[in-house]
C-alpha positions as CSV (number, residue, x, y, z in Angstrom):
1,X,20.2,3.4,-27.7
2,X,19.3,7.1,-28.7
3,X,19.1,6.5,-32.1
4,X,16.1,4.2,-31.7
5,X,14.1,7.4,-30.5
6,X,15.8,9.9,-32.7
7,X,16.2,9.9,-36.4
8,X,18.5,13.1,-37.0
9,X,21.8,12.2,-36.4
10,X,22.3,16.3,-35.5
11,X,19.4,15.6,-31.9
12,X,21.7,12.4,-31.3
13,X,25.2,14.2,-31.2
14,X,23.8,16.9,-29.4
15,X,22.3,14.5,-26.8
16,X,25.6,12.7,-26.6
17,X,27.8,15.7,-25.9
18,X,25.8,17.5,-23.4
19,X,26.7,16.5,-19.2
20,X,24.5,13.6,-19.4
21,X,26.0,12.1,-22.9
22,X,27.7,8.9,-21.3
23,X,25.3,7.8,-19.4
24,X,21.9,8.3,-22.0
25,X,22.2,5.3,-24.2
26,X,22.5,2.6,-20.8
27,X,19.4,5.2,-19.6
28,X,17.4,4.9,-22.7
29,X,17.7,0.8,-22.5
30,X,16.9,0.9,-19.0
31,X,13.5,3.0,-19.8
32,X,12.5,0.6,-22.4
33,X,13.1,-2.1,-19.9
34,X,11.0,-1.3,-17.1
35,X,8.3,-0.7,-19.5
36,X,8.1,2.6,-21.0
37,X,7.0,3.9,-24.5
38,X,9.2,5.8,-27.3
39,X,7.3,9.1,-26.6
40,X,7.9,8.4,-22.8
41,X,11.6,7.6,-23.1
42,X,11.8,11.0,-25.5
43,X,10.1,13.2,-23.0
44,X,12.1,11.8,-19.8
45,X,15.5,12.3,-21.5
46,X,14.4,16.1,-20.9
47,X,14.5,15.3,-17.1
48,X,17.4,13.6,-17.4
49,X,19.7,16.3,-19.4
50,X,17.9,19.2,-17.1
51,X,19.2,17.8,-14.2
52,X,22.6,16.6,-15.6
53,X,23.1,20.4,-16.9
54,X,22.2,21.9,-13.0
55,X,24.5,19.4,-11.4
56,X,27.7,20.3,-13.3
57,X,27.0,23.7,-13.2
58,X,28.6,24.7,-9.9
59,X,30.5,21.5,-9.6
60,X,32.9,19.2,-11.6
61,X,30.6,15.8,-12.1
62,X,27.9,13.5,-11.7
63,X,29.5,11.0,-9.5
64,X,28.3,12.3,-5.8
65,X,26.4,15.1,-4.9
66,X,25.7,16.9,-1.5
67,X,23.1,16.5,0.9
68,X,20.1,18.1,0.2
69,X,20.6,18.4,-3.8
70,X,16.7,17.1,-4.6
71,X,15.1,20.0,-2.8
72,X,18.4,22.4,-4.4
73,X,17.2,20.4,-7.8
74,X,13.3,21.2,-6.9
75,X,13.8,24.8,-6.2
76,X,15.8,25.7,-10.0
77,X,12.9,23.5,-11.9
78,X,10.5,25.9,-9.5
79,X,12.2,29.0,-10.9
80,X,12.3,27.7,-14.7
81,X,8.2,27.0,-13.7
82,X,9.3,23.7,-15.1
83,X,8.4,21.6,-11.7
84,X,5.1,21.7,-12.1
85,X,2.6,20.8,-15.0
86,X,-1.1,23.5,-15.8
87,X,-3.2,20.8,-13.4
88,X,-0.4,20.8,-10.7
89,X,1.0,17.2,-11.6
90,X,5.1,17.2,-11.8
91,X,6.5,18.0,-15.1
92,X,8.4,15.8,-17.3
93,X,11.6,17.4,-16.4
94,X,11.0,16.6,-12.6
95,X,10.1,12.8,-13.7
96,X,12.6,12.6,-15.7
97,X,15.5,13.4,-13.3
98,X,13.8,11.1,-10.3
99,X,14.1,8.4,-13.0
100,X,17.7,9.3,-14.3
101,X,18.9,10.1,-10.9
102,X,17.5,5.9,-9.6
103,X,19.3,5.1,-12.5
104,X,22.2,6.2,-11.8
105,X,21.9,4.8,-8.3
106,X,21.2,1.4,-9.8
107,X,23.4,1.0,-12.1
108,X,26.6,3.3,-11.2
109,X,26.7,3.6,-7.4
110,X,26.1,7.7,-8.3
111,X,24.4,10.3,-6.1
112,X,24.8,8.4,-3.0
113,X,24.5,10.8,-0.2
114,X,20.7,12.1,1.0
115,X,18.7,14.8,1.3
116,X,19.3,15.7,5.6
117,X,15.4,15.6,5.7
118,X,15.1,11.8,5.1
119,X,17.3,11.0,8.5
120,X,17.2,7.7,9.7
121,X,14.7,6.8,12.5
122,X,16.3,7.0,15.7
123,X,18.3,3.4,16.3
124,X,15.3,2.7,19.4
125,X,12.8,2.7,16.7
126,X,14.8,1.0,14.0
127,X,15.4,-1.5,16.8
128,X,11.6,-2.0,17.7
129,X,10.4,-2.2,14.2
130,X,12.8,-4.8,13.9
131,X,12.1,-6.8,16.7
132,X,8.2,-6.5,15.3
133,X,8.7,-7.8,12.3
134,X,11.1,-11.2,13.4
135,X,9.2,-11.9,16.3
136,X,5.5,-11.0,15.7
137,X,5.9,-10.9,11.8
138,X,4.2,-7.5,11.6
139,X,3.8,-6.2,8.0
140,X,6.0,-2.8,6.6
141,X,2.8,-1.2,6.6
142,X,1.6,-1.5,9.8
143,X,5.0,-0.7,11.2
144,X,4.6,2.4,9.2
145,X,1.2,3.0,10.8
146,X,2.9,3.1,14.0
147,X,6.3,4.6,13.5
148,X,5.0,8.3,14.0
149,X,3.0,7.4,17.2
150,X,5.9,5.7,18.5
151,X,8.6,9.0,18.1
152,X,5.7,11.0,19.3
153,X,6.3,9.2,21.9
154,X,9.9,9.2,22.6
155,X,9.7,13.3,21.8
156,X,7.0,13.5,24.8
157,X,8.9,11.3,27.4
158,X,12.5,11.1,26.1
159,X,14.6,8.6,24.8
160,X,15.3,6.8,28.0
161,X,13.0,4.5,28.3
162,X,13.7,3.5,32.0
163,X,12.6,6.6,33.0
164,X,8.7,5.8,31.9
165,X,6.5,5.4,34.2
166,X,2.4,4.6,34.2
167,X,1.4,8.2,35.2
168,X,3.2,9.7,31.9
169,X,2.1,6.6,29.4
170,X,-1.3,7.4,30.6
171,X,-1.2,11.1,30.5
172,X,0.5,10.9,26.7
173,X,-2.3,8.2,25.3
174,X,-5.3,10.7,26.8
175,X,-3.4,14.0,26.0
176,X,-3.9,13.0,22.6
177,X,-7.5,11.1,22.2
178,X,-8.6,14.2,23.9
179,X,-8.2,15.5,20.0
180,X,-8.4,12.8,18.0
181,X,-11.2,10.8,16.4
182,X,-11.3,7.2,17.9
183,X,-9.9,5.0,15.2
184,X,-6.9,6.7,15.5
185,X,-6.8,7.3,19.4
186,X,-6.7,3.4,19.0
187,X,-3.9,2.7,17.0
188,X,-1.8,5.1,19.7
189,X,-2.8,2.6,22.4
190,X,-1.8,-0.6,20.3
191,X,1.6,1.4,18.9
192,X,2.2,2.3,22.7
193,X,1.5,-1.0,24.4
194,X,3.9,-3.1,21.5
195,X,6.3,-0.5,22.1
196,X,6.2,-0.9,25.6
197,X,6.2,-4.9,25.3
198,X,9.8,-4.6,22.9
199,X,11.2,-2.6,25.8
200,X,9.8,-5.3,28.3
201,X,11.6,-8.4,26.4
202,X,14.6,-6.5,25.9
203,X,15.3,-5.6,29.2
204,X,15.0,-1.9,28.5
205,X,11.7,-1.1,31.4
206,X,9.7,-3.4,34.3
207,X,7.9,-5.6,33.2
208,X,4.1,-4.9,33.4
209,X,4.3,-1.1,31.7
210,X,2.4,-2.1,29.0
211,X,-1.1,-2.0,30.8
212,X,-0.6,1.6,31.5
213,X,-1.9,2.1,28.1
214,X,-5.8,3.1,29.0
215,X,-8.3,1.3,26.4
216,X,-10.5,3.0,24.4
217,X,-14.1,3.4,25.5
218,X,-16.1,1.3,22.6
219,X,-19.4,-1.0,22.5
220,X,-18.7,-4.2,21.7
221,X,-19.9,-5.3,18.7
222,X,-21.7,-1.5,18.4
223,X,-21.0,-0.6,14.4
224,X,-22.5,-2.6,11.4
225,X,-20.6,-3.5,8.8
226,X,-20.7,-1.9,5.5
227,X,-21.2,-3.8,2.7
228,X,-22.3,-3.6,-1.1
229,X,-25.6,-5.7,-2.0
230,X,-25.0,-8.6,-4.7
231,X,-26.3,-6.8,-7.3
232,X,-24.1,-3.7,-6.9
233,X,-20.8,-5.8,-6.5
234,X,-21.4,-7.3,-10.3
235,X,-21.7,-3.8,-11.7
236,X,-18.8,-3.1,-10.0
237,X,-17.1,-5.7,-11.6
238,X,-18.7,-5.4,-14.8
239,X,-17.1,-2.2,-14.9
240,X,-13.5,-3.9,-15.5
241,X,-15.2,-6.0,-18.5
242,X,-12.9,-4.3,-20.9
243,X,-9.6,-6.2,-22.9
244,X,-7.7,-3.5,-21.6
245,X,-4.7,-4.6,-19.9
246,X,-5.5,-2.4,-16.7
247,X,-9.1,-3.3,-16.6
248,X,-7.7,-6.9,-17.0
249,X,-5.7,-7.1,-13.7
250,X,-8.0,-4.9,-11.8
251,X,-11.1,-7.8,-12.8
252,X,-8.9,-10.5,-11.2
253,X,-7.8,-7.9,-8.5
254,X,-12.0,-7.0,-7.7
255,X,-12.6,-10.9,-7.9
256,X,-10.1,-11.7,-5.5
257,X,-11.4,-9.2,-3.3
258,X,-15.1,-9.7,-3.7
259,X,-15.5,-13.8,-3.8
260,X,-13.1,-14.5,-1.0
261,X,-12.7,-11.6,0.9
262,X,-9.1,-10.9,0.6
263,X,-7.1,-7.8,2.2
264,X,-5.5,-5.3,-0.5
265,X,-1.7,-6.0,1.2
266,X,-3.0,-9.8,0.2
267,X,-3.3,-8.9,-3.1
268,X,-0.2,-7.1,-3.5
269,X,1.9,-9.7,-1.9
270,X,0.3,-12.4,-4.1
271,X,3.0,-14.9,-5.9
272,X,3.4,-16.9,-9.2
273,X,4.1,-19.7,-6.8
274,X,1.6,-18.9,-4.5
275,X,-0.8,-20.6,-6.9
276,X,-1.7,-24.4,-6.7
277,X,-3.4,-25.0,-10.5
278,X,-3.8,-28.3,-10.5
279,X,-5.3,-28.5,-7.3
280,X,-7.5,-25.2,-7.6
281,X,-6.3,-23.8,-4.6
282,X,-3.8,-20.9,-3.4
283,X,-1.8,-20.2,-0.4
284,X,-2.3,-16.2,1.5
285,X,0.5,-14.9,3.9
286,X,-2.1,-12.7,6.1
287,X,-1.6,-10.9,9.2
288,X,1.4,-12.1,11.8
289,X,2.7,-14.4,8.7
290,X,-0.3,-17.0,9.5
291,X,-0.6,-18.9,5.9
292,X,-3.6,-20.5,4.7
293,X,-5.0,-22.4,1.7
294,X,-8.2,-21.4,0.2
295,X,-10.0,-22.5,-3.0
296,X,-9.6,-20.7,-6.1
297,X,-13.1,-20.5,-7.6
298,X,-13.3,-20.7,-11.1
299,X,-14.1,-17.0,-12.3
300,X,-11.3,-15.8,-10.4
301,X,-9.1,-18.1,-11.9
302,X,-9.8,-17.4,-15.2
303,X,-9.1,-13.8,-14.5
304,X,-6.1,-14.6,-13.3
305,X,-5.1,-16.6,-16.0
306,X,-6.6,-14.1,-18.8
307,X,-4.3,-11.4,-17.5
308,X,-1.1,-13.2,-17.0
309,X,-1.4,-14.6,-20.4
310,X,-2.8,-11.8,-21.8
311,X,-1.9,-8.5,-20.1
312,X,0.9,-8.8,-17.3
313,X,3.9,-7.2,-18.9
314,X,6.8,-9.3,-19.5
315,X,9.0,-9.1,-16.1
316,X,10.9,-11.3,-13.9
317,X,9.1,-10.1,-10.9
318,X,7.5,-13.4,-9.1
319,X,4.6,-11.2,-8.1
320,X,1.2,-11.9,-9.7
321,X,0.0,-8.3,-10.4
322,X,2.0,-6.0,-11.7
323,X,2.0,-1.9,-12.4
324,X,-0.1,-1.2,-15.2
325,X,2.4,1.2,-16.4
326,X,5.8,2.0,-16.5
327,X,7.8,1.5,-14.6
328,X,7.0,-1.9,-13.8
329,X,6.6,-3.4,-10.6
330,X,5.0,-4.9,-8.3
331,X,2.1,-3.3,-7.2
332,X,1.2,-1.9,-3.8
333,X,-2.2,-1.9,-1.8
334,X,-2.8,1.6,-2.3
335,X,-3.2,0.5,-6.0
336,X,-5.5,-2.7,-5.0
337,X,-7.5,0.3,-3.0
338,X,-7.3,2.7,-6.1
339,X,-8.5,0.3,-8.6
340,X,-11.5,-0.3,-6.4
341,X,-12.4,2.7,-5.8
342,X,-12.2,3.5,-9.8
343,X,-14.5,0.6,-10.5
344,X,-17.3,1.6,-7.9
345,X,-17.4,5.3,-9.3
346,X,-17.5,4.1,-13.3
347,X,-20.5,1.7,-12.3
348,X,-21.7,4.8,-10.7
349,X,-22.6,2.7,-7.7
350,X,-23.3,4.5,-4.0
351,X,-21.1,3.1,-1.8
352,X,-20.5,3.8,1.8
353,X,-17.0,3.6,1.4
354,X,-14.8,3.4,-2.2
355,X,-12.0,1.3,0.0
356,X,-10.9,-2.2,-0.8
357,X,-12.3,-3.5,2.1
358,X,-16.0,-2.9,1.1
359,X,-15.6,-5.6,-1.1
360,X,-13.8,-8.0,2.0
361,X,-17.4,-7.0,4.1
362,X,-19.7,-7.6,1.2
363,X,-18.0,-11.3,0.5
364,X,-18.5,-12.1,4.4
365,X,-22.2,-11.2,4.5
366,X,-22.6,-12.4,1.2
367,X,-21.7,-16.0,2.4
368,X,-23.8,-15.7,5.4
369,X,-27.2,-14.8,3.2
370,X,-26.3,-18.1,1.6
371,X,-26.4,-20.2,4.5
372,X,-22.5,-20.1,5.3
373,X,-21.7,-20.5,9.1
374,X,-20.0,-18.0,11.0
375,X,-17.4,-20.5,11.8
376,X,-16.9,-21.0,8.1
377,X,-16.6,-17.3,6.9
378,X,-14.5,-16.5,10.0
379,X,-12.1,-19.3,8.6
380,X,-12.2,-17.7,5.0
381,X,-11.3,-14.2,6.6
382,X,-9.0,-15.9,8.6
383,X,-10.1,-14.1,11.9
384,X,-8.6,-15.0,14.4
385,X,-11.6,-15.1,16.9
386,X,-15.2,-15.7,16.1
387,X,-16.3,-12.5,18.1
388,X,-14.8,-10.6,14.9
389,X,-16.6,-12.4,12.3
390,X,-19.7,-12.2,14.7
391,X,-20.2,-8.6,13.4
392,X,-21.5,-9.8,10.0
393,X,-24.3,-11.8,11.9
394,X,-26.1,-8.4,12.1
395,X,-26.3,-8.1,8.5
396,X,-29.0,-10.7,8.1
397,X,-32.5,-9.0,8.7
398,X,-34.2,-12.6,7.5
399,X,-33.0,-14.5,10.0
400,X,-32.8,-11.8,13.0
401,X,-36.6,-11.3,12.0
402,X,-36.8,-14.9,13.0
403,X,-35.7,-14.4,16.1
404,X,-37.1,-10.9,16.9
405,X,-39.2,-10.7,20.5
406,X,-42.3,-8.2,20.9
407,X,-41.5,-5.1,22.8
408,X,-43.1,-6.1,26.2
409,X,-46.9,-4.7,26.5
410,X,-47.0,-3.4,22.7
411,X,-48.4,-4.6,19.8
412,X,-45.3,-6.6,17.5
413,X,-44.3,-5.0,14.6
């Protein structure tokens, strides 16, 4: 209701008859529900009436607007200089109306029609990332990851997939790593060669197309993995040793990550019910949908526990970790990956790398150092072959100065 954020009764009749009147006390309790403040909900009401006033303007009502309107909407805040705060973040106005505007999706069925640049995929690529996700229970993410390879693709050779042949997969995959770093010359090949195996089950090229996708020239087993010592990884934690509710979630987030090696999507996609108490254990939906049970040691359950009872804002989301603030949600990796990466630079630790998976390395060789088989840490990583979790066995300069042979005719070293 508006008059729980404004006193004057003059500010609350001159909210109500503006364009945006009906619709401002249902988006005031909506605010407050998906976890914003008083000063929030006051400064996002200018967002909302900006954007209420520019959309009547030229036009009769709220209730559907053309294609395009956002970047139209963008353009008068832009003119105003009301898009943009002094350090380049978006203004409250432009918050405001993305927040007014979902509401009004939500909760009236208003503003339906989009922007023309956020077009649907073309229905091939809707069709393969489909048919990834039922049958080899590949992850949003990923499927993201390859989407813009794949309609690369179809742009390059056309949309008629019967018309592919080996000469122009293999001429596409090296056109590009000619230019690209290898990482990402990789994840063409594996885009290509599932694409290719989609159109193979469904009929749409001959069989065998798939292997026209050249590898990658790579030493196996060449890189070392890079890894935090012990020492570092507590700072790191230590650094989220405040009763903050952020720092609260992001110490069971870190400990997750760091004692048993988790991946950030992992984290994100953790349940309420994923959580066996009684037993000390809890289930992890990886990669391909392949569950497993590991043990939940005891500091990372009492994280846990500290921030549901403690700090997890009161939703009815069955995720585990939530936003820290509003809106609520559920989080996403790329906040598992930011809350790392803010907990490594306050313990002002150098770090090879600020990503999540630092901490997923540092928990594999850290198991090793204490006697752990590679067997063992390959099941708590959930690898699905031991040449993968062979990589950490590098790591150990004890044990590989065990083993360590003189250089022939030299003295040893």
């Amino acid at each position: 209701m508006l008059t729980t954020y404004f006193k004057l009764r003059a500010t609350v009749a001159a909210y109500r008859a503006g364009p945006a009147g009906a619709y401002l006390d249902q988006f005031t309790t909506w605010l407050a529900k998906r976890g914003y403040g008083s000063d929030a909900v006051r400064h996002l009401l200018h967002g909302a009436t900006e954007f209420a006033t520019w959309a009547q303007a030229p036009r009769s009502g709220l209730p559907v607007l053309p294609s395009g309107y956002w970047r139209d909407f963008c353009e008068h805040l832009a003119k105003r200089k009301r898009l943009r705060g002094a350090r380049g973040q978006h203004s409250i106005y432009w918050r405001g109306a993305q927040q007014f505007v979902e509401f009004l999706r939500a909760q009236h069925g208003i503003v339906a029609v989009e922007a023309p640049e956020q077009t649907a995929p073309p229905e091939l690529v809707v069709a393969f990332e489909r048919w990834m996700a039922v049958q080899r229970g590949v992850k949003s993410s990923s499927l993201e990851t390859y989407r813009p390879h794949v309609l690369d693709l179809l742009a390059t050779l056309g949309d008629q997939p019967g018309h592919f042949s080996a000469t122009s997969l293999h001429a596409f995959i090296l056109a590009y790593a000619k230019h690209s770093g290898r990482a990402a010359a990789r994840t063409r090949v594996k885009a290509t060669r599932m694409f290719c195996r989609f159109l193979i089950a469904t009929g749409q090229c001959p069989p065998g197309l798939d292997a026209a996708a050249p590898d990658i020239a790579e030493w196996r087993l060449a890189s070392l993995p890079r890894y935090l010592p012990s020492d570092d990884i507590e700072r790191v934690l230590a650094a989220c040793n405040s009763a903050r509710p952020i720092d609260m979630r992001d110490k069971a987030i870190l400990l997750l990550l760091a004692r048993l090696g988790l991946r950030a999507s992992e984290v994100a996609d953790l349940k309420l019910d994923d959580i066996d108490w009684p037993h000390g254990t809890f289930t992890v939906i990886g990669k391909s949908r392949h569950e497993a049970k590991l043990p939940l040691p005891q500091d990372v359950g009492d994280a846990i526990l500290s921030y549901l009872k403690r700090a997890r804002p009161q939703v009815s989301s069955s995720h585990v970790f939530i936003t820290a603030v509003a809106p609520w949600q559920p989080i996403t990796r790329n906040v598992v990956r930011h809350a790392t990466a803010s907990a490594i630079r306050r313990a002002g630790v150098e770090s090879p790398s600020r990503g999540s998976h630092i901490l997923r390395h540092s928990a594999a060789t850290a198991l090793l150092r204490q006697g752990a088989s590679l067997q063992v840490i390959g099941e708590i990583l959930r690898h699905r072959s031991i040449d993968t979790t062979a990589l950490y066995a590098k790591v150990d300069i004890g044990l590989l100065r065990q083993v360590v042979r003189p250089w022939p005719g030299e003295t040893s070293c």
